[in-house]
N, C-alpha and C positions, 0 to 999 in steps of 0.2 A: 454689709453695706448699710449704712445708716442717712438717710437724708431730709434734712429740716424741709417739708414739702412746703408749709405754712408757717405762719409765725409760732413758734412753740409746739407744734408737731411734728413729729419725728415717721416716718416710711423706714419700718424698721425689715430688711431680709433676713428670712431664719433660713429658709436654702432656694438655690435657684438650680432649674430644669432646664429641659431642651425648648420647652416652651415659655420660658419667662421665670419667675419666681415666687417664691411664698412672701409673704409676710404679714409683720405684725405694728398698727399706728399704735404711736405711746403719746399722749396731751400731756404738757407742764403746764402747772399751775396751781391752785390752790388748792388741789386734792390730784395731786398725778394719779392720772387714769392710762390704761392698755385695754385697749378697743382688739378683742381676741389674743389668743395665744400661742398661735402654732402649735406644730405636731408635739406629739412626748417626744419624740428624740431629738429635740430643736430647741429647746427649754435652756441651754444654755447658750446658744444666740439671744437667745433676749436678754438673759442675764448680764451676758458681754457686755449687749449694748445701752443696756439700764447702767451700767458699772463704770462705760466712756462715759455715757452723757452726765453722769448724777444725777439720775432722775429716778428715785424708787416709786414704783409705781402703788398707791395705795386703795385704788380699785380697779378692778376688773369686770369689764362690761362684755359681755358674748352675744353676738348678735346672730347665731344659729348654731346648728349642731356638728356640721362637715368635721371633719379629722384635721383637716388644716388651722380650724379657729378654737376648735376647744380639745385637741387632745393633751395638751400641755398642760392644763389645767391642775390636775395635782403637783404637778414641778412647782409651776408658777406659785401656788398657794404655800408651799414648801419653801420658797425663795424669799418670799415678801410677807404672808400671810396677809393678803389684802382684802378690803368688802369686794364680794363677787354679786354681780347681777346676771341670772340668765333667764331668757324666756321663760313666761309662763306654756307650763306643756312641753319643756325638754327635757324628757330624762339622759340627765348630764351621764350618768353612768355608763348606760347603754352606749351613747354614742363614744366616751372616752375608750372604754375598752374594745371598743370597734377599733378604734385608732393603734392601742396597745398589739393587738393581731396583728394588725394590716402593716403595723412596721418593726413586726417582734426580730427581724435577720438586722435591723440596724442598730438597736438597742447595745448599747452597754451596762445597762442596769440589771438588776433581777427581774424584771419583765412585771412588775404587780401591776394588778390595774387599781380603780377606782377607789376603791376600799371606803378608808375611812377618811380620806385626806378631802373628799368633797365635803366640804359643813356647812352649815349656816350659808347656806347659798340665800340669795334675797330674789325673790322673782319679779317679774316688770309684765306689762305689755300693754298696746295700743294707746299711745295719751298719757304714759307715765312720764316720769322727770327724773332723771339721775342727773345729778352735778348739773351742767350746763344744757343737757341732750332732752330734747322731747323724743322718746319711743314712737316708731311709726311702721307699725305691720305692715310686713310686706310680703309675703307666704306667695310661692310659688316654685321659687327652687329648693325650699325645705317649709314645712307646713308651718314652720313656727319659726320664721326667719323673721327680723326687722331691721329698719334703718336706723340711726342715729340723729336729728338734727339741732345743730345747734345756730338758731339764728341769728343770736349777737355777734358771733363770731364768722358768720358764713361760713358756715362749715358743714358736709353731712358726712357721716361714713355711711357708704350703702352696701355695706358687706357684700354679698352676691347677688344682688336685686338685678343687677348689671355689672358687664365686666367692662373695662374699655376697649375698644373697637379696636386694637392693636392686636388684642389677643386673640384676635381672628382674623388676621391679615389686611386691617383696615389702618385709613390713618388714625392715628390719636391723636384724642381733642372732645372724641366724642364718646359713645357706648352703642351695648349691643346688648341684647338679652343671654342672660347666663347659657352655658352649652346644657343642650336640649338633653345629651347623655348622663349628666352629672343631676338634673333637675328632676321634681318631682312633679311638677302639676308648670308644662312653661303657658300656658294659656293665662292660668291663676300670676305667674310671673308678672307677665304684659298688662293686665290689669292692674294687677298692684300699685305699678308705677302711675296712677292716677292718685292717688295720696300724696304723693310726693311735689304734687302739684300744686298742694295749698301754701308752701313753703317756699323763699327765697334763701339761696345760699351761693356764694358765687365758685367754692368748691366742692367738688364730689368726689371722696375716696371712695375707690375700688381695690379688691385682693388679688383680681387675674385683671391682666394690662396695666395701662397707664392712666391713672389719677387725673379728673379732668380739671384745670387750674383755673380758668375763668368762664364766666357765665353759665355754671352749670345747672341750676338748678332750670335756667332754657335752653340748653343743651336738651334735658328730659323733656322737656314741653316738645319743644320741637320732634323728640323720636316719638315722642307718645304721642300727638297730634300730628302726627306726616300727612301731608299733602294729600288729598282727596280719601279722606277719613271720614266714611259718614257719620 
């Protein structure tokens, strides 16, 4: 399923669960970019839908280490061979062959992992600039996680800083702090999202639930400052 969330952004699914779906956003534009990659054995959902849209993605920007957003990563580099940015502090390897394991009974390939296909990767963090995005640490559901923002275009990706409140049986519109099972420090989470607060955008992509489409950059104001918050 592919869907134009925003003007020239794409909500791309690489597979969907009992609880919702994976996926991966792809920006057209003057340097098409793929904001994470999915799993390795999903690698050709993106391809797919790189192939409908016409849109070759020629960088990729990772915005933590999960299995869901960078196990792809050699496919992807394999498909496109594109500039890669990932956190400073993430060993890409580590976490991709985490991934390779954890889904080695789906695989149709010969199962390699990492090897040599990660290269020349470029690292970012806190206050960098790729293409349009200002980098904005956000570490709490992984140590080395950040946001995306781009405020010409209002737009953030918040990878997993927050999920949308659907994916916890809330309405959508809004968010909720990542699941406290999957996170590594959720304290360090909820503070983070005070960065996010120097920033206006009026959408917020998320990877788990539903994408918030207006006001969101006070959508986060609003969770982050609730009501009798000393």
């Amino acid at each position: 399923m592919i869907d134009e969330i925003a003007p020239d952004v794409y909500d791309v699914t690489v597979r969907e669960h009992a609880g919702g779906r994976y996926r991966v956003f792809l920006f057209d534009g003057a340097t098409p970019t793929l904001v994470d990659v999915g799993f390795a054995d999903t690698v050709d959902r993106v391809t797919a839908a790189t192939d409908e849209l016409g849109i070759e993605p020629e960088r990729v920007v990772i915005t933590h280490g999960d299995g869901d957003h960078v196990g792809g990563l050699p496919g992807v580099i394999d498909a496109f061979d594109p500039e890669v940015w990932a956190p400073e502090g993430l060993v890409l390897e580590e976490a991709i062959d985490a991934d390779l394991e954890a889904t080695s009974d789906r695989r149709t390939d010969d199962g390699s992992g990492a090897g040599g296909n990660v290269r020349s990767i470029r690292r970012y963090g806190d206050g960098d600039t790729i293409g349009a995005f200002e980098a904005v640490a956000t570490p709490g559901h992984t140590p080395t996680h950040h946001s995306l923002v781009d405020e010409d275009a209002g737009i953030a990706v918040l990878g997993d800083a927050v999920f949308g409140a659907d994916a916890r049986g809330l309405p959508e519109g809004s968010v909720v702090l990542p699941t406290a099972h999957y996170s590594a420090d959720l304290n360090t989470a909820d503070e983070s999202l005070e960065k996010l607060l120097a920033f206006e955008f009026d959408v917020g992509l998320v990877y788990h639930g539903s994408s918030v489409l207006e006001d969101a950059s006070e959508t986060i104001d609003r969770f982050v400052n609730f009501a009798g918050k000393a």
